[in-house]
C-alpha positions in Angstrom: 6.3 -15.5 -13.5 7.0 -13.7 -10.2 4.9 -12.2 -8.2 6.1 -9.5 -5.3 3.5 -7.8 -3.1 3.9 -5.1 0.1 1.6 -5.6 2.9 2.4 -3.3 5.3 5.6 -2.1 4.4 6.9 -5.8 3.9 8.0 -6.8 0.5 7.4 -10.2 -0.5 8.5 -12.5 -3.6 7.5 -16.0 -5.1 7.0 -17.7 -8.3 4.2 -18.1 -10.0 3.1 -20.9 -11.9 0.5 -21.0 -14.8 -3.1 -20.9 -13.4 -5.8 -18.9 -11.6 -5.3 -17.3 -8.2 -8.1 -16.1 -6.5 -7.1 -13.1 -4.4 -9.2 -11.8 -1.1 -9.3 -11.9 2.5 -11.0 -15.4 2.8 -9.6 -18.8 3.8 -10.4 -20.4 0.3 -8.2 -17.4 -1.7 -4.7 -18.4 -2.7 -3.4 -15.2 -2.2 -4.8 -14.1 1.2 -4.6 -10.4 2.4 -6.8 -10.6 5.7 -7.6 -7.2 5.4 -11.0 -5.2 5.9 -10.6 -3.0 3.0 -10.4 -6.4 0.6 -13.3 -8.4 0.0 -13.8 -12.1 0.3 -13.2 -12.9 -3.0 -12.0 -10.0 -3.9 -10.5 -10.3 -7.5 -9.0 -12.9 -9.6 -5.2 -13.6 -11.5 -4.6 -15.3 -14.0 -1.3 -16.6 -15.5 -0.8 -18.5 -18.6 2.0 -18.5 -21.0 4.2 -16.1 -19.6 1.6 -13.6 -19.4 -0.8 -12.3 -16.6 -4.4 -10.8 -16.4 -6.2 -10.1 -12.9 -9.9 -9.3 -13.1 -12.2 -7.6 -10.3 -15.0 -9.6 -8.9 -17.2 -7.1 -7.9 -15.3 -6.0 -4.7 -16.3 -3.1 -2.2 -13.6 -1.3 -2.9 -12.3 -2.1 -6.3 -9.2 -3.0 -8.2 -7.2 -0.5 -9.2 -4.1 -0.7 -11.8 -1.6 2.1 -12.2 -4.3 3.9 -10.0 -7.2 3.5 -12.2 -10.0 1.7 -11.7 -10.4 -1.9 -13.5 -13.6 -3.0 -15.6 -13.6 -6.8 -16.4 -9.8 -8.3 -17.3 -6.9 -6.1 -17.5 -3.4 -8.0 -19.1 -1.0 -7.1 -17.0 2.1 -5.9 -18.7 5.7 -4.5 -17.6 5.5 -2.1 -15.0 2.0 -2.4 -14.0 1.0 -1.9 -10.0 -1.9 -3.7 -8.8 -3.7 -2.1 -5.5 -6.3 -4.4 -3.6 -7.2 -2.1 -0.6 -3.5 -1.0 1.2 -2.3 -3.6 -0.8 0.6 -3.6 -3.3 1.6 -6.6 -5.9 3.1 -6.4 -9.3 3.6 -9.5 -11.8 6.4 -9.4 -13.7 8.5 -12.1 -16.1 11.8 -12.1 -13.8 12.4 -11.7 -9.9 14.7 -8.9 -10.9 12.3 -7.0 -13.0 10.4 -6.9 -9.8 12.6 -5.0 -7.7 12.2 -1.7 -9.0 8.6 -1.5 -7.8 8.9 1.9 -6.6 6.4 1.2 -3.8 8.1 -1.4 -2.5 11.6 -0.6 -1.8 14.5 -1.6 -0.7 14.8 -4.8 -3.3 14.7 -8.0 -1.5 17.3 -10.2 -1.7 16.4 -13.5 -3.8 17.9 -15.8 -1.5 15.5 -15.1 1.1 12.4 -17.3 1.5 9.1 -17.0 0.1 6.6 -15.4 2.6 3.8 -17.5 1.2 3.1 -20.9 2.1 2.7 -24.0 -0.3 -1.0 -23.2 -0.7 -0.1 -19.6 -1.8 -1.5 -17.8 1.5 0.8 -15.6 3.0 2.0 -16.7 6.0 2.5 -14.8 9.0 5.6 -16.5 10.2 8.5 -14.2 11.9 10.7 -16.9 10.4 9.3 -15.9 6.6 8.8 -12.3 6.9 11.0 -9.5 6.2 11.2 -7.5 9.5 13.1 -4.7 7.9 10.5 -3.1 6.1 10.8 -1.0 3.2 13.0 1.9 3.6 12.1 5.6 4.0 12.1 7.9 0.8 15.0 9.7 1.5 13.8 13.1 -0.5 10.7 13.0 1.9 12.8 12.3 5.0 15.2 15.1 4.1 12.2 17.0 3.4 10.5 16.4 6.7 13.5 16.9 8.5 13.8 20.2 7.0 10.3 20.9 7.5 10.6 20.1 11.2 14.0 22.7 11.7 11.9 25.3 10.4 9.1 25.0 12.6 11.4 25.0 15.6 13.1 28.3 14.1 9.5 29.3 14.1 8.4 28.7 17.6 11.4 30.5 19.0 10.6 33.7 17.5 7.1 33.8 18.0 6.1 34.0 21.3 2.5 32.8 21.1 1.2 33.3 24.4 2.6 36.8 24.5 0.7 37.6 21.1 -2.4 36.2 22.9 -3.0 37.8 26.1 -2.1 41.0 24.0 -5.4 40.5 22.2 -4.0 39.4 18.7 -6.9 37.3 17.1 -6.1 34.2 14.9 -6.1 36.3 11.6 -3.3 38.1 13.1 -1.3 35.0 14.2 -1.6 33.7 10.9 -0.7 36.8 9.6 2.7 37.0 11.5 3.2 33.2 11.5 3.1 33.4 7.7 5.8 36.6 7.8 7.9 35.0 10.4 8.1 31.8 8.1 8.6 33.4 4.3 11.5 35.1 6.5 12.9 32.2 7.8 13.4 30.1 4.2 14.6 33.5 2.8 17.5 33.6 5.3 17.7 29.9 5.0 17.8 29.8 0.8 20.1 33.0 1.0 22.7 31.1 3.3 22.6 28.2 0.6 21.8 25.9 3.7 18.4 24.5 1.5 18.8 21.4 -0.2 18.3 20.9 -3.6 15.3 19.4 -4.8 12.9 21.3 -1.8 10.9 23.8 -3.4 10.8 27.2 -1.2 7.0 28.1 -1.9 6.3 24.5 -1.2 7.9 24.4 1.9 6.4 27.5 3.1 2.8 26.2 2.3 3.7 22.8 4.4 5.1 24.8 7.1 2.4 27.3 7.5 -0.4 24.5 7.5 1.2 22.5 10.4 1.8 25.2 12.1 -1.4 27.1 12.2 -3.6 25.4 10.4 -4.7 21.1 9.5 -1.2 20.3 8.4 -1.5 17.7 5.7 -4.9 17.6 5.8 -5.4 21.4 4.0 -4.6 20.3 0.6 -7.2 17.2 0.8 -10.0 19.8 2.4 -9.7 21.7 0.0 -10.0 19.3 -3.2 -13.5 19.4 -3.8 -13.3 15.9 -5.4 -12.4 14.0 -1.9 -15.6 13.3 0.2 -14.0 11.7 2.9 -10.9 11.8 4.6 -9.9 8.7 7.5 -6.7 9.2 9.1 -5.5 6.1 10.5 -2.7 7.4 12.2 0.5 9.2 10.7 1.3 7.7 7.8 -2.1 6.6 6.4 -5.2 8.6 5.4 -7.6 7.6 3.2 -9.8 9.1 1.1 -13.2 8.8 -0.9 -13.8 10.0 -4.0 -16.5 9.3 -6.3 -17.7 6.4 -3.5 -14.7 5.0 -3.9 -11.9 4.6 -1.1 -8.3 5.1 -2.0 -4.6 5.9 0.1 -3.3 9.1 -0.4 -0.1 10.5 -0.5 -0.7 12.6 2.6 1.2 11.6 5.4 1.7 13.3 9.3 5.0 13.4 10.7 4.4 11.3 14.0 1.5 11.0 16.4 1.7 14.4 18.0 1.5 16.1 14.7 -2.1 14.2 14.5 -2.8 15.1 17.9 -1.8 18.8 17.3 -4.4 18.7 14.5 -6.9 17.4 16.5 -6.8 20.1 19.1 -6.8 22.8 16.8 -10.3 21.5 15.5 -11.8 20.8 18.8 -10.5 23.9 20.6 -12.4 26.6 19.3 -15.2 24.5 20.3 -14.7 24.2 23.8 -14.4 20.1 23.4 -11.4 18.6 24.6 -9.6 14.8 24.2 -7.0 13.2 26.2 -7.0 10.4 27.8 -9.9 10.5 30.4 -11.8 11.9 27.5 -10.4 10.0 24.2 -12.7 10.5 21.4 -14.6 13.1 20.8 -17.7 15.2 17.8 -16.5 18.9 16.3 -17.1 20.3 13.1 -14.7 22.5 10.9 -15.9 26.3 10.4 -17.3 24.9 7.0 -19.7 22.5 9.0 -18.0 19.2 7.9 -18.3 16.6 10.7 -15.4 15.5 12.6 -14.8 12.4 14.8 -11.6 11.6 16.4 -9.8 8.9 18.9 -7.1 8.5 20.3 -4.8 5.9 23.0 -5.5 3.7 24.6 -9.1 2.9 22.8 -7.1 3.5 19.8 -4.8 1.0 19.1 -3.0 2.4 15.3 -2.8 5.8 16.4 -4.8 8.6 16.7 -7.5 8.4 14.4 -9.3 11.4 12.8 -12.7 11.3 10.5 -13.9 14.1 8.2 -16.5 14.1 6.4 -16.8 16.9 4.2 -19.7 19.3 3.5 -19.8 21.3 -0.3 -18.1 24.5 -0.3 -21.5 25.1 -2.4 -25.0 24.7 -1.3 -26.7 22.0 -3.3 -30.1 22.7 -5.0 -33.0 20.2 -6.0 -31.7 20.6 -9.9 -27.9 19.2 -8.3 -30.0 16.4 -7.0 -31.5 15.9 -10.3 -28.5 16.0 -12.2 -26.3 13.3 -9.7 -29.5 11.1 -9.9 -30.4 11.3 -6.3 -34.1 11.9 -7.0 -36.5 12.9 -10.1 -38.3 16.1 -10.5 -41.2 15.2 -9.8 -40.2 13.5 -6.4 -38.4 17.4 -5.6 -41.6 19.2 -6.4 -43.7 16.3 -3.8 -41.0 16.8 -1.0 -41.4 20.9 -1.8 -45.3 20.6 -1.7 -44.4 18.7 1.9 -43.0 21.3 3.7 -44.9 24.0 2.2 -47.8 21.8 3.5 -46.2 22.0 7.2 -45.9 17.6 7.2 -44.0 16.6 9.8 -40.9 14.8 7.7 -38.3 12.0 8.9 -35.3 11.6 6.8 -33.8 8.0 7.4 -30.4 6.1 6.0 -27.6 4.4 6.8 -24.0 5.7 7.9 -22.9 8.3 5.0 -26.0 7.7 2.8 -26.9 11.9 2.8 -29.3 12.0 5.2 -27.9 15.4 6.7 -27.4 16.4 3.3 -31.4 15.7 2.3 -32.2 18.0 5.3 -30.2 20.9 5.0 -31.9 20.9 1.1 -35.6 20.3 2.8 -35.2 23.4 5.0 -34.4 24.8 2.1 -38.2 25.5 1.0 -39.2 26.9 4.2 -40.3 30.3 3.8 -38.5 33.3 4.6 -40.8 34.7 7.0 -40.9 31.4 9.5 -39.2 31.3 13.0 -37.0 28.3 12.5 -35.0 26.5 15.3 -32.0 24.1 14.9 -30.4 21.5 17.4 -27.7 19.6 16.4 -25.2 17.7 18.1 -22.5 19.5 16.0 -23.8 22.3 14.0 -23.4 21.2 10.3 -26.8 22.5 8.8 -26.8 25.7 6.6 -30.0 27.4 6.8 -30.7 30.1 4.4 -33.3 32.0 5.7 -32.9 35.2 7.8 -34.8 33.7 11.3 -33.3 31.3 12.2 -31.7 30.4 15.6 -29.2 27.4 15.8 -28.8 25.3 18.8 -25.4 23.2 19.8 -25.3 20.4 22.4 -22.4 20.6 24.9 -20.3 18.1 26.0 -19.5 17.6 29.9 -16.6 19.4 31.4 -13.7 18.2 33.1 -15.4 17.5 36.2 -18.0 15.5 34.0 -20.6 18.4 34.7 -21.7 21.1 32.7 -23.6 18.7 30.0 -26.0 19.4 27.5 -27.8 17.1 25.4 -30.0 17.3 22.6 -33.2 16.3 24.4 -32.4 19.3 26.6 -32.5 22.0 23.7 -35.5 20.2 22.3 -36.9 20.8 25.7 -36.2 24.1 25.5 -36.9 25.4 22.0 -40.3 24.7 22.6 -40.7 27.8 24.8 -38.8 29.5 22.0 -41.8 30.2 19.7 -40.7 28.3 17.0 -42.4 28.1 13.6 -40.4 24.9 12.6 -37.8 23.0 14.7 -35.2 20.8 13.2 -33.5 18.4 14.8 -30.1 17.0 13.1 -30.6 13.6 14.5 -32.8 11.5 16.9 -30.6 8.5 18.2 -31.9 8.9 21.6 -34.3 9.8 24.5 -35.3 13.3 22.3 -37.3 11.4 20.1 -40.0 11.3 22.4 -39.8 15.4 22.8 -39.7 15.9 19.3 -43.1 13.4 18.8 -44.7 15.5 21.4 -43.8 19.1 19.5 -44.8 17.5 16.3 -48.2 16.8 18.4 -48.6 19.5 19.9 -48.5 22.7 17.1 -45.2 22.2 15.7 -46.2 21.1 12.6 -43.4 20.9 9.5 -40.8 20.0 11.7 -37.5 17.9 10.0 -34.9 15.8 11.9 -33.1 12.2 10.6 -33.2 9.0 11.9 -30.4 5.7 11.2 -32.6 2.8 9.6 -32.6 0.3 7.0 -35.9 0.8 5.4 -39.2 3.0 5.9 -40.7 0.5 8.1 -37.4 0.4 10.2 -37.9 3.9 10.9 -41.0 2.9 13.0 -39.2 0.8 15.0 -36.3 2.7 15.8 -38.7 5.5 16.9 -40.5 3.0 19.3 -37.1 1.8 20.7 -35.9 5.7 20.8 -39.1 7.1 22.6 -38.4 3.9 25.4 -34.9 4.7 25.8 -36.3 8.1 27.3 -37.1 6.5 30.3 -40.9 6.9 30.2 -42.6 3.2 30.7 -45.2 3.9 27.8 -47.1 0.9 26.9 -46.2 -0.2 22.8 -49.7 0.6 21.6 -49.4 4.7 23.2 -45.8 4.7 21.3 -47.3 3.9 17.9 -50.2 5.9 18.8 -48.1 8.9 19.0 -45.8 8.3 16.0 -48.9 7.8 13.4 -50.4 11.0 14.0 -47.0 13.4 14.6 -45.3 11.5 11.5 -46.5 12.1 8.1 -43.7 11.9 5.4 -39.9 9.0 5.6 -37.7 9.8 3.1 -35.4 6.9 2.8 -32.2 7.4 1.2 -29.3 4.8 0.7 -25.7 4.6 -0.7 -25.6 1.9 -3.5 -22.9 -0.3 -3.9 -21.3 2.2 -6.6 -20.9 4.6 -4.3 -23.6 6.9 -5.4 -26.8 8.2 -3.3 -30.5 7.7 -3.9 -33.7 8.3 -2.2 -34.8 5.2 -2.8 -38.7 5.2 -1.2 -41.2 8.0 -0.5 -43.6 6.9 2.1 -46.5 8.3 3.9 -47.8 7.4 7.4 -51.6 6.9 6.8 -52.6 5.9 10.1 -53.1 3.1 12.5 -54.8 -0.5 12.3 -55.2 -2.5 15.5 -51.8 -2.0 16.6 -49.8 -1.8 13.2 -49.0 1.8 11.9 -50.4 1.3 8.2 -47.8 2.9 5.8 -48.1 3.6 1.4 -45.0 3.9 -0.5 -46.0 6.8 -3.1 -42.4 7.1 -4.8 -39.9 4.0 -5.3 -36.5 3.9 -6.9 -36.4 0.4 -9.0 -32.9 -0.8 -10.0 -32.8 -2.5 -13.0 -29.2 -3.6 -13.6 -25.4 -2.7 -13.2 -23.2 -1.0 -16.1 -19.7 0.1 -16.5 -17.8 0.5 -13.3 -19.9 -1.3 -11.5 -22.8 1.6 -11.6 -26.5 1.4 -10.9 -28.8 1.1 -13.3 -32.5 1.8 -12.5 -35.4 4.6 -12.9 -37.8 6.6 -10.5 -41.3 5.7 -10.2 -44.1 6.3 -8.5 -45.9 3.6 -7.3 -49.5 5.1 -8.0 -50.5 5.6 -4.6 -52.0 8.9 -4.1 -51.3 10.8 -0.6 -54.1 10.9 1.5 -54.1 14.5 1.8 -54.3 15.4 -1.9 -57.8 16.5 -1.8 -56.9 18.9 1.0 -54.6 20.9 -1.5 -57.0 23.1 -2.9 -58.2 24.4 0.4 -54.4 25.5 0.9 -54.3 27.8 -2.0 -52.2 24.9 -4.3 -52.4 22.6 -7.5 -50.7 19.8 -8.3 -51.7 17.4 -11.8 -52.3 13.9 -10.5 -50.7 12.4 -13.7 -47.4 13.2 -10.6 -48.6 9.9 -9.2 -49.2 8.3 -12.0 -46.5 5.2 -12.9 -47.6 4.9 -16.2 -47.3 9.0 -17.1 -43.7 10.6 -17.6 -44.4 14.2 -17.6 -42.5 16.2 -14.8 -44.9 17.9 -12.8 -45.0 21.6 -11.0 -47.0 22.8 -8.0 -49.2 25.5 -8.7 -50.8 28.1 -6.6 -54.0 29.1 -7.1 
């Protein structure tokens, strides 16, 4: 059997002999890809009798065959492409079967050595590897190239900056850009000057987007099946779907057709990035979150970070239905806020904790003064009072800055009803304990932690990176009586998202802040495609304030706390 593999762009051959090959990033794997998006052990080969099976081994990432996904062992027959991270490798019965791998092109030529060594790790070696590379797709070159003559055409009869000062706004720019290019390819198609093989409508669409718009990136944005996109410089972006990361087919031209991108997001914004100033927070007009860097803290090109926000605000039923909570946990967090309990949302990196909040904020009432701050406005607050609050970045000079702690400052002498604040990852937390103290009850905001409990601690280290020299026990004394409700929520290992633990802050004993899990999500095992398998439960813990609720005009059946009980539970008023 032969194997051939491309690793970054390099195409590599050997034989095969009958046995197992583990395959992974570790030391101990025969077939090494030192990688980060390939696990330790990250999947297993098999050949035996002329015939080859690889299996998945529970990786991050997964194994994918023709694309798909794999579930246990897949035989490996002609034609078959294996992808482990940005990885290629095919098995095939001859070394010349093997060369028309269409990812991995040109075909190597079998007199060249092996660039694995005798243990089946692949070496490194500038002696062993091909230096060539693969060579360019000569449709999508000539494409490109095309592509690039077009946009030139473009700029030389547009003159932008006249169209500016003359007041055009950016629908009109578009407008024209989009005339000026439809009458470009029409000249250029009339001529007979367009190759065959281009589509004109095509072309126009790519032109138009990387001229005015996110380039490459428009068609990903708007597939509502990507949640991510991570552009690692031109000519790889990556994408999540389903949990899942994968390499799409989108590529950038060169590094300054990233970098163009990246201004026209930050721009409008009044953010900037170059090289005193090299990475830099903005959000697209849809509130997804941006992050880019670039040179020299980048070392693979400018880098750009979306992550995506639905075109469609999620309700507690979508929850439901993607099995991020139960009904009966939506109706406790509604009676919450309707309550006015000051709530934290906690997580990890990507787990939906901005996500959670925007859907909290959602039972508010309509006739509450709220107040936002965010970092980088992504929340989409429904109700008709509401007044949103950006941070700003320092200027040129490195003046001009403003931080979140100083619009929690000042939304206090705003009047507000509710404040939210997107995140506390700093000095703030300390202003935001005081408002919650202090007659701003039902206020949200979101904290990074592991677990409830680590949401304590992270508030204690938060509230002493303010600068204030409180003593420990003040701290905890101030966080047991303004918090009353952590929502933890947590991205599993299939990808999917879960509050996983309800707790309520009950108070404080000696100088531990006593705490009572009242929902819990309990996994019970793993199915097809690796996904979780588990129920919602509460734990039978009722909330301290549940004999309160009558006094406040509402009802709710206690069999809601009740582990043993599965009847999904409404509030009532009374």
């Amino acid at each position: 059997m032969t194997l051939t593999t491309l690793v970054e762009g390099r195409r590599e051959t050997r034989e095969l002999a009958d046995g197992s090959y583990m395959i992974g990033r570790g030391s101990s794997c025969r077939i090494c890809f030192p990688f980060q998006d390939v696990s330790e052990r990250h999947a297993m080969l098999t050949v035996r009798d002329g015939e080859a099976a690889i299996e998945d081994l529970h990786s991050s990432n997964g194994t994918f065959v023709n694309g798909e996904p794999i579930d246990g062992m897949v035989r490996l027959t002609g034609g078959m492409i294996v992808q482990i991270g940005s990885c290629m490798l095919r098995v095939s019965e001859d070394a010349g079967a093997a060369a028309d791998m269409s990812v991995a092109q040109p075909a190597q030529n079998e007199e060249e050595p092996s660039a694995f060594d005798g243990q089946g790790v692949a070496s490194s070696s500038a002696d062993n590897a091909d230096e060539s590379g693969p060579a360019p797709d000569p449709m999508r070159e000539l494409r490109r190239s095309v592509q690039e003559q077009i946009q030139r055409e473009l700029l030389k009869r547009m003159d932008m900056k006249r169209l500016t000062v003359q007041g055009v706004d950016r629908e009109g720019l578009e407008e024209r850009a989009q005339e000026k290019i439809r009458q470009i390819i029409d000249e250029v198609v009339a001529n007979g000057l367009l190759p065959a093989g281009i589509d004109p409508v095509r072309l126009e669409y790519d032109v138009f987007n990387e001229a005015m718009r996110l380039g490459p990136l428009e068609e990903l944005l708007d597939d509502d099946t990507v949640s991510e996109i991570m552009v690692n410089g031109p000519s790889k972006v990556y994408v999540e779907r389903n949990g899942r990361l994968e390499l799409s087919d989108c590529q950038f031209t060169d590094d300054a057709s990233v970098l163009a991108v990246i201004e026209r997001i930050v721009s409008p914004l009044g953010r900037r990035i170059d090289e005193s100033q090299p990475y830099v927070d903005a959000r697209l007009s849809d509130g997804s979150r941006v992050n880019a860097i670039i040179a020299p803290l980048s070392l693979s090109g400018p880098t750009i970070t979306i992550r995506k926000f639905a075109k469609k605000a999620l309700s507690p039923d979508d929850f439901i239905r993607f099995g991020t909570w139960s009904h009966n946990m939506a109706e406790f967090m509604k009676l919450c806020v309707l309550l006015r309990k000051n709530i934290v949302v906690s997580g990890g990196t990507g787990s939906g904790k901005t996500t959670l909040l925007n859907l909290l904020s959602g039972y508010i009432p309509a006739t509450e003064r709220i107040v936002s701050v965010e970092d980088a406005a992504e929340l989409r607050l429904q109700q008709p009072h509401v007044i949103r609050l950006e941070a700003r970045p320092p200027n040129i000079e490195g003046k001009g800055a403003v931080t979140i702690r100083d619009l929690v400052k000042n939304c206090l002498r705003m009047r507000p009803d509710r404040i939210i604040v997107g995140e506390c990852r700093g000095g703030e937390a300390l202003d935001m304990l005081q408002a919650m103290n202090t007659g701003h009850d039902g206020s949200l905001t979101t904290v990074h932690a592991n677990s409830p409990r680590d949401v304590i601690s992270r508030l204690e280290t938060m509230v002493l990176m303010s600068g204030m020299e409180l003593p420990s026990r003040a701290i905890r004394e101030q966080i047991s009586s303004a918090v009353d409700i952590i929502i933890h929520e947590s991205r599993l290992s299939d990808g999917s998202r879960k509050v996983v633990a309800i707790s309520e802050v009950t108070g404080l004993e000696g100088n531990q802040i006593v705490m009572q899990d009242l929902f819990a999500f309990k996994q019970i095992g793993v199915g097809n495609h690796g996904k979780i398998i588990g129920e919602f439960k509460p734990t039978g813990a009722m909330p301290t304030f549940f004999d309160r609720l009558a006094g406040r005009g509402l009802s709710v059946d206690p069999r809601m706390f009740n582990p043993d009980a599965s009847v999904d539970v409404n509030i009532v008023r009374t």
